[in-house]
Phi, psi and omega in degrees: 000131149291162171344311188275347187275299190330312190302296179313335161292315194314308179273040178259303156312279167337268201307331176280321183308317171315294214297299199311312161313335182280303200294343173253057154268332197229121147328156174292267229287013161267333189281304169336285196320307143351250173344320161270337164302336195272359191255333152340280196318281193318312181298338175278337126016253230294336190291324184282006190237021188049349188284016213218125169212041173293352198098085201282342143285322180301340194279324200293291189331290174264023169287323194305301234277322184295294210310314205270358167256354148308313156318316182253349170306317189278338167334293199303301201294325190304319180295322169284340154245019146066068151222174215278117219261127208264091221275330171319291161339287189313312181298314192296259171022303167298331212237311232224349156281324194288349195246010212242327170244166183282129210258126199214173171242340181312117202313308176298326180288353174276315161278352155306293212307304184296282187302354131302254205305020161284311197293337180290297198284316162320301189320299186354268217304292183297319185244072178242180162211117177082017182121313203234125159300100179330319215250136131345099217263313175309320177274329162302347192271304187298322192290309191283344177277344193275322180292348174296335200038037175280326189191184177209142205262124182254356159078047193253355151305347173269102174206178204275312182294341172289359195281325178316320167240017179270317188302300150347273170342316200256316185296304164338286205288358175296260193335257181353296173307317190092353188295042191294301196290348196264306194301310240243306180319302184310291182307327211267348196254322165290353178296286173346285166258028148271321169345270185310335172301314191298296199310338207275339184297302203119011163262164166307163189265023160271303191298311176307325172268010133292308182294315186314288153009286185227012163211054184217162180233058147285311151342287179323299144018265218297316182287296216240017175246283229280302187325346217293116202281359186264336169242029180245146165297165216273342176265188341142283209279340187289312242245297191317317186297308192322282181327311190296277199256041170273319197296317189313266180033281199279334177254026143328136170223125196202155183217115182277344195096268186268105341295154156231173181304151204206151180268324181289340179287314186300330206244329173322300183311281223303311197287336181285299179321302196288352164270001163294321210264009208225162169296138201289118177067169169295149181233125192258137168224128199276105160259146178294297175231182150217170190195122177302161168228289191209142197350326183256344181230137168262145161225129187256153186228165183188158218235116168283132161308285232210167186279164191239136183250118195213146177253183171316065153139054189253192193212179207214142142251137190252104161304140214201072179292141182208198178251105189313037159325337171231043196353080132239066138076184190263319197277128151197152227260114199223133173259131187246174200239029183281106230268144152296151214051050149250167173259353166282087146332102189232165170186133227221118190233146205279147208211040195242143200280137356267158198279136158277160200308333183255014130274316175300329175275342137329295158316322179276354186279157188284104193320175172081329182287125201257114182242185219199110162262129188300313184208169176199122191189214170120170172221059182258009173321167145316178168275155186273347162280088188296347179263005166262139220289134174225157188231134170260131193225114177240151173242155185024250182272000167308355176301317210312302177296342178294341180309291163321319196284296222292281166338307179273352177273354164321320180286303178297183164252357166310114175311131189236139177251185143230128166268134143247136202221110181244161172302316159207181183313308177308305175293018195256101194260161186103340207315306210296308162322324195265347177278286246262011174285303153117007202261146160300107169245139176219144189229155187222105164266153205280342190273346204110343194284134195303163167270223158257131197335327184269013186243147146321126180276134156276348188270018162277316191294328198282354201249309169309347183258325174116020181284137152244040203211149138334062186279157167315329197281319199277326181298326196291317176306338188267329215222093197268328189285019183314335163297334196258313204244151208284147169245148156235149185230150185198140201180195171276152173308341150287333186299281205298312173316306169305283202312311186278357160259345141318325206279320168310310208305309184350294203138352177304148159260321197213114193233139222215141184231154160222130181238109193285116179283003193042052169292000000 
């Protein structure tokens, strides 16, 4: 490799650690919200610039009209089932109808418009269960306004010219999310026949994955429909089956009479398979306790009302209403660190000052104070061969899903290490818990401070490779089968990065990330 490659692999892991840290600043659905607002801005841009010919009042009208009546439906229905109003939802909702129907003064075409974004905000409510909405709410709203014959979603963000920033768009919000493989599944099996539908046409097969492309709302889809995390199922390969045959759907072509194919019909299909296959509803949890771990972390407890079905170093979104002080929104995102199948429910999140508005609302709650987890899911599992040997690499509070890991692995002969690597000694949360397991931990504080007797001090080996840091030289030393064995690593996005390009440098093969945006 030369010099310039090297350097460049070197700052590469940096530079992504940077991207997460700046992007796990932001919720998935404040970054979503972002995103379309700025896509908003721009189609009136592209209008006032001639690429665009809707009308720079007909367009005003109906950004006003999605937005603010989405907006205020869900105000009225949140007041009628007297629950707490999602107002971040209603806007996304609101942004994703504008881009979904054609911007007009026509009467009929307005009132389609206005009962689509009622219907959207209604499914919330009507069509949920247990709490957690089945549906796409933006599709449901557009599918059922469309069975009205007032009016119908042409889907007109798929155009050449929105690409400029559409394209920016769908990758951010990819790249956040992580949907790579859902995202990627989806595009190449709709593309695909649309592709081939074209060529079939008498177009090139270029032209034609142009036409897919960029005057098609497969892009558009992909970001800000199919990703949505409250109607996508909770594993990897389950999100893949889905992604597939949403991909089928949509370049299907069929007439039911009161419906034909749709794009909105397509992600409908998709959201119902994925709640057969998913936790079913909201999971309400009565909390208990709180308990310190370590000068800097809490671990909060809570009693699930009905069982939580979860595997091990899987995650929770907690809805968490509060007074939006750091506008991210009401939902984040916590790995938990409880064994499956209890109903005590735990999670252990860093609280060291100053705190975000949904940890301060953490803190304040009241035994007894009843919340709502939204989704539940991940793919941080075991391995499915419970007796192969895993090396667990936790940074700070990245302990917490190994917790899950550990419990459950109690039961196997699979060989287990743990690296733990805290600021000090004081951070090593868990201690008491992790001596009485009896497994090899070896821990490295960043100050020097000795661990507790029963963990391996690592900074001796960091002093013998000559590192000052966890390195590939130093992980092969501490860990010689590291190659034998799956690693996970879970932390901050600077952590998880650093760590996982040492864990390749080893010799690991098969390395499993978990990344705490740190909210």
């Amino acid at each position: 490799m030369s010099e310039t490659g090297a350097l460049s692999a070197v700052h590469r892991p940096a530079l992504k650690a940077r991207m997460d840290t700046a992007l796990g600043k932001f919720t998935q659905y404040r970054l979503i919200l972002l995103v379309l607002a700025v896509l908003a801005v721009y189609s009136l841009v592209l209008n006032i610039l001639g690429w665009l010919t809707f009308g720079l009042p007909e367009m005003l009208a109906h950004l006003a009209l999605c937005v603010g009546l989405s907006y205020l439906s869900n105000r009225v229905l949140a007041a009628v089932f007297r629950v707490q109003p999602h107002s971040e939802s209603s806007l996304i909702t609101g942004l994703l109808l504008y881009f979904l129907f054609w911007p007009t003064f026509a009467p009929l075409d307005l009132a389609g418009v206005a009962i689509a974004c009622v219907l959207a905000t209604a499914s919330k409510y009507a069509l949920a269960w247990r709490g957690r909405h089945i549906f796409n709410p933006a599709a449901a709203g557009a599918f059922l306004a469309g069975l009205t014959g007032l009016n119908i979603a042409t889907w007109w963000a798929a155009t050449p010219a929105m690409l400029w920033l559409l394209v920016p768009g769908v990758l951010l919000v990819v790249y956040r999310t992580g949907k790579w493989v859902l995202a990627g599944t989806f595009t190449a099996v709709a593309a695909f026949f649309i592709t081939w539908q074209l060529v079939d046409a008498g177009l090139s097969a270029g032209a034609g994955l142009w036409q897919a492309l960029a005057q098609r709302p497969v892009l558009f889809f992909v970001g800000f429909m199919l990703t949505e995390p409250l109607t996508l199922p909770p594993r990897r390969w389950q999100q893949l089956v889905v992604a597939a045959v949403v991909g089928l759907a949509f370049v299907s072509h069929y007439n039911l009479g009161l419906f034909a194919n749709s794009p909105e019909a397509a992600l409908l299909l998709g959201n119902l398979l994925a709640f057969l296959v998913g936790q079913r509803g909201g999971v309400r949890l009565r909390f208990t306790d709180a308990r310190p771990l370590t000068p800097s972390s809490t671990e909060f407890s809570f009693r699930a009302l009905r069982p939580v079905r979860f595997k091990p170093g899987q995650f929770l979104e907690l809805d968490l209403p509060h007074r939006d002080r750091d506008g991210k929104g009401r939902r984040r995102v916590f790995s938990l660190s409880s064994p499956p199948g209890s109903r005590r429910v735990t999670i252990g999140v860093e609280t060291s000052p100053p705190v975000s508005a949904a940890k301060a609302a953490l803190l304040a709650l009241e035994p007894g104070q009843v919340v709502t987890a939204t989704s539940v899911g991940g793919d941080f599992v075991p391995p499915r061969n419970s007796s192969a040997p895993v090396l667990l690499i936790a940074a700070g509070i990245g302990i917490t899903p190994f917790m899950s890991h550990l419990a459950a692995r109690q039961e196997s002969d699979g060989d287990t290490a743990l690296l733990y690597l805290a600021k000090n000694a004081s951070e090593l949360a868990y201690a008491s818990e992790l001596g009485a397991l009896g497994i090899r931990v070896v821990a490295l504080t960043a100050d020097g401070s000795a661990p507790p007797s029963f963990m391996e001090d690592a900074s001796k080996v960091l002093r013998e490779t000559g590192s000052g840091r966890m390195t590939g030289k130093a992980l092969q030393a501490l860990f010689p089968d590291i190659a034998e064995r799956h690693v996970y690593i879970s932390g901050s996005p600077r952590s998880v990065s650093s760590l996982r390009a040492a864990a390749r440098e080893a010799g690991a093969r098969r390395v499993h990330k978990d990344v705490f945006a740190g909210y």
